[in-house]
mmCIF file of the C-alpha atoms, coordinates in Angstrom:
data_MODEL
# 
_entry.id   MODEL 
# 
loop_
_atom_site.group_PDB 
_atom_site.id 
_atom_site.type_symbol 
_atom_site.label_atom_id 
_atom_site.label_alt_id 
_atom_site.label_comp_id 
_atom_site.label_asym_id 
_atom_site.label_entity_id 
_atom_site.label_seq_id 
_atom_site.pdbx_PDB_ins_code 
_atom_site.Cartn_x 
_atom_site.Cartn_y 
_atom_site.Cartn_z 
_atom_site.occupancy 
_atom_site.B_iso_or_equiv 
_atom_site.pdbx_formal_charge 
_atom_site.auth_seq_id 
_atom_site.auth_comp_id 
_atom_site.auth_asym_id 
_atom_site.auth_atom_id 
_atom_site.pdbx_PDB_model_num 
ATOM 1  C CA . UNK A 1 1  ? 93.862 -39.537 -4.726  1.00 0.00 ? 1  UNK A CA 1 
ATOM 2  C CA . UNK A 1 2  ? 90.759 -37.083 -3.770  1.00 0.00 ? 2  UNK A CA 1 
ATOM 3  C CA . UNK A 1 3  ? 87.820 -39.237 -2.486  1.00 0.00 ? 3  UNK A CA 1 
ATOM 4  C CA . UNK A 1 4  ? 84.476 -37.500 -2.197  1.00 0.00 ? 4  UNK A CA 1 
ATOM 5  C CA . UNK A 1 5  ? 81.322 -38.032 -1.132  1.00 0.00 ? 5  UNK A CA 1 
ATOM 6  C CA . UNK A 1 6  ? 78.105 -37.957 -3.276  1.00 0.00 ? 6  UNK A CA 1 
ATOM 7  C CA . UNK A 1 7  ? 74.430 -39.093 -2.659  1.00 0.00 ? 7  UNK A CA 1 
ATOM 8  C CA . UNK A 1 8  ? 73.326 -41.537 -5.607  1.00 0.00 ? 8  UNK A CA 1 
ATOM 9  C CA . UNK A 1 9  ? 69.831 -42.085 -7.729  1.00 0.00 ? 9  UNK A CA 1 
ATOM 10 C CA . UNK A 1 10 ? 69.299 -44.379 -4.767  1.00 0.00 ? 10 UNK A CA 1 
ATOM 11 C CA . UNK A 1 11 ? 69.370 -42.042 -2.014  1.00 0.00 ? 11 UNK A CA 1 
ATOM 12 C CA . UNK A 1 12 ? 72.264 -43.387 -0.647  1.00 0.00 ? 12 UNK A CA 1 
ATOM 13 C CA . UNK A 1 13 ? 75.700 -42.290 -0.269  1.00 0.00 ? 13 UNK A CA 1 
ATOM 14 C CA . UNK A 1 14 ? 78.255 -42.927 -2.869  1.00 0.00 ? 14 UNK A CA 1 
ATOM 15 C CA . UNK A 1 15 ? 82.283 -42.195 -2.012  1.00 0.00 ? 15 UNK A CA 1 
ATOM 16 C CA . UNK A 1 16 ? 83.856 -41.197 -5.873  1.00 0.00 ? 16 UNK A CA 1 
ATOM 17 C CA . UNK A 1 17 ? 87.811 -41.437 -5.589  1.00 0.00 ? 17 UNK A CA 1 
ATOM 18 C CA . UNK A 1 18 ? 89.971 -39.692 -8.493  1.00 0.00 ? 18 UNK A CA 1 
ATOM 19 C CA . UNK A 1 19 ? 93.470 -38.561 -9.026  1.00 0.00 ? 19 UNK A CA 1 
ATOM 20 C CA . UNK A 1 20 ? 93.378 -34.530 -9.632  1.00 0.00 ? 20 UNK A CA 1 
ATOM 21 C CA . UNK A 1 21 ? 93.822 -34.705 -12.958 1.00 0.00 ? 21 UNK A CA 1 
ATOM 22 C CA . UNK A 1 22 ? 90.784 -37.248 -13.449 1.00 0.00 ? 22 UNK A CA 1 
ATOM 23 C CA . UNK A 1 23 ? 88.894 -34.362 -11.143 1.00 0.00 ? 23 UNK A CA 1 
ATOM 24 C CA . UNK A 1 24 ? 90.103 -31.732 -13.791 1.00 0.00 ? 24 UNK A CA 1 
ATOM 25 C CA . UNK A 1 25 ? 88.338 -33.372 -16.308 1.00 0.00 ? 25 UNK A CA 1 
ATOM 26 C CA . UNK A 1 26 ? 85.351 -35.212 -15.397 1.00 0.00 ? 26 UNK A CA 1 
ATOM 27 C CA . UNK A 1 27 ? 82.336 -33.508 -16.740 1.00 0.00 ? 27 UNK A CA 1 
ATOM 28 C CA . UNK A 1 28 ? 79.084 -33.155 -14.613 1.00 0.00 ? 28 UNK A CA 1 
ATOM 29 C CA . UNK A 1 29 ? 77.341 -35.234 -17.419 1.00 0.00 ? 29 UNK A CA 1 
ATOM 30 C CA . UNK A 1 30 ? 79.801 -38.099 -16.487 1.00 0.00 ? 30 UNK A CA 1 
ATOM 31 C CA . UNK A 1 31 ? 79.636 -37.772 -12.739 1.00 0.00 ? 31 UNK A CA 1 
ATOM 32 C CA . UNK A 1 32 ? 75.832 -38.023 -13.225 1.00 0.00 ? 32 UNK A CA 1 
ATOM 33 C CA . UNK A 1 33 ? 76.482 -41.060 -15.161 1.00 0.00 ? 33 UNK A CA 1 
ATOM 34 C CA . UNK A 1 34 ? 78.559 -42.666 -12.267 1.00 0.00 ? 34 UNK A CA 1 
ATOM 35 C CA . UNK A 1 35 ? 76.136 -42.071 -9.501  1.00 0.00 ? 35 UNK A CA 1 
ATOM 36 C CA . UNK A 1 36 ? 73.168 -43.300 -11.796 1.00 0.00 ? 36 UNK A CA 1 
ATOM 37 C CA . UNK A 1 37 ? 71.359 -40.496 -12.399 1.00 0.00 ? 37 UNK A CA 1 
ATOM 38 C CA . UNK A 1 38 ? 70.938 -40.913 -16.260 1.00 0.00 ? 38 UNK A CA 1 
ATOM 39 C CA . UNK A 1 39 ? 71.109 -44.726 -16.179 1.00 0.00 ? 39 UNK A CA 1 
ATOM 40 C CA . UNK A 1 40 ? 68.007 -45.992 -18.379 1.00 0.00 ? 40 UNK A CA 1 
ATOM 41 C CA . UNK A 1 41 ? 65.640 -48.199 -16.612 1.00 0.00 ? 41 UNK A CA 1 
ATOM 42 C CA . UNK A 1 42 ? 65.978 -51.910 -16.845 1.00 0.00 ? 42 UNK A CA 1 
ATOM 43 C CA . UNK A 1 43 ? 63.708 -53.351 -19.241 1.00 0.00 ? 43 UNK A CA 1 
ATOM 44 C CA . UNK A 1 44 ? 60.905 -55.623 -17.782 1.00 0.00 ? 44 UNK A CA 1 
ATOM 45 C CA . UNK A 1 45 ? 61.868 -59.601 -17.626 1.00 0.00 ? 45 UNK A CA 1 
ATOM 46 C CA . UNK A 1 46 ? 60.657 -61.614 -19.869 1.00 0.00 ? 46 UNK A CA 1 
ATOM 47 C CA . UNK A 1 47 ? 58.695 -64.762 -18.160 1.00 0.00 ? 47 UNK A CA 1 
ATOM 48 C CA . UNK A 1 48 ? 59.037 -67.774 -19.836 1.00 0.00 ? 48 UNK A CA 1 
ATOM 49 C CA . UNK A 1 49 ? 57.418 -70.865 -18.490 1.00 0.00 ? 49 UNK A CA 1 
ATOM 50 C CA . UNK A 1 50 ? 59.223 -73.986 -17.169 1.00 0.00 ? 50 UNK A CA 1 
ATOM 51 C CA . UNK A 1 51 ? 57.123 -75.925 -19.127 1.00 0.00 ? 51 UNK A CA 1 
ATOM 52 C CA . UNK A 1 52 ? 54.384 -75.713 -21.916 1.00 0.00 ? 52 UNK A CA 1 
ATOM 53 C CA . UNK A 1 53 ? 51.173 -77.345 -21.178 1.00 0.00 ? 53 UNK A CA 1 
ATOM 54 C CA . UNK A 1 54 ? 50.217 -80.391 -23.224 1.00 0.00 ? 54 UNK A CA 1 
ATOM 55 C CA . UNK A 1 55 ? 47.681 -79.956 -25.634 1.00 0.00 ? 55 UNK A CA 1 
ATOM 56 C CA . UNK A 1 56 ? 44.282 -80.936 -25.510 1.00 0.00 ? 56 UNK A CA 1 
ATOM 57 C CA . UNK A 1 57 ? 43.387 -84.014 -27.338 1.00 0.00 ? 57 UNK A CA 1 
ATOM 58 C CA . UNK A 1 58 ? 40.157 -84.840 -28.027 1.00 0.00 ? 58 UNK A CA 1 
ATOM 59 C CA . UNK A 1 59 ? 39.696 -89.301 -26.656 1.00 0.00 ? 59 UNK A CA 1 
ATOM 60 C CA . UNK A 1 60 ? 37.332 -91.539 -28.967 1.00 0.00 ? 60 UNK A CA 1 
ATOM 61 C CA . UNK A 1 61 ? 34.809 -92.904 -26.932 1.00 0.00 ? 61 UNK A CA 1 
ATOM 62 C CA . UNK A 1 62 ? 34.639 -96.759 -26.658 1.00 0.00 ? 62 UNK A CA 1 
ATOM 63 C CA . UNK A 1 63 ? 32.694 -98.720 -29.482 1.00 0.00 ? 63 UNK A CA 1 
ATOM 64 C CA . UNK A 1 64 ? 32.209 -95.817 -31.675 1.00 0.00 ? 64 UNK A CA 1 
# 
């Protein structure tokens, strides 16, 4: 096994470990890919409310 050492998209340091032949033929494109360089970003949330609020409903007045 050959473990190296890498800095990430995050800044931070990222230990890749390989047998020599994986080394032989990982492409920079893929090593990019595993230290998340050319990761897309994460599409936004999507909020959904715990609960809808009741509608309005319009009261009679009394005697009319």
């Amino acid at each position: 096994m050959i473990t190296r050492a890498y800095q990430n998209a995050n800044g931070e340091r990222q230990e890749v470990a390989m047998s020599a032949v994986e080394w032989e033929v990982l492409t920079e494109g893929q090593l990019q890919d595993m230290l998340g360089f050319n990761a897309e970003p994460s599409p936004a949330p999507i909020l959904i409310p715990s609960h809808a609020p009741a509608p309005f409903v319009r009261r009679k007045g009394k005697g009319k």
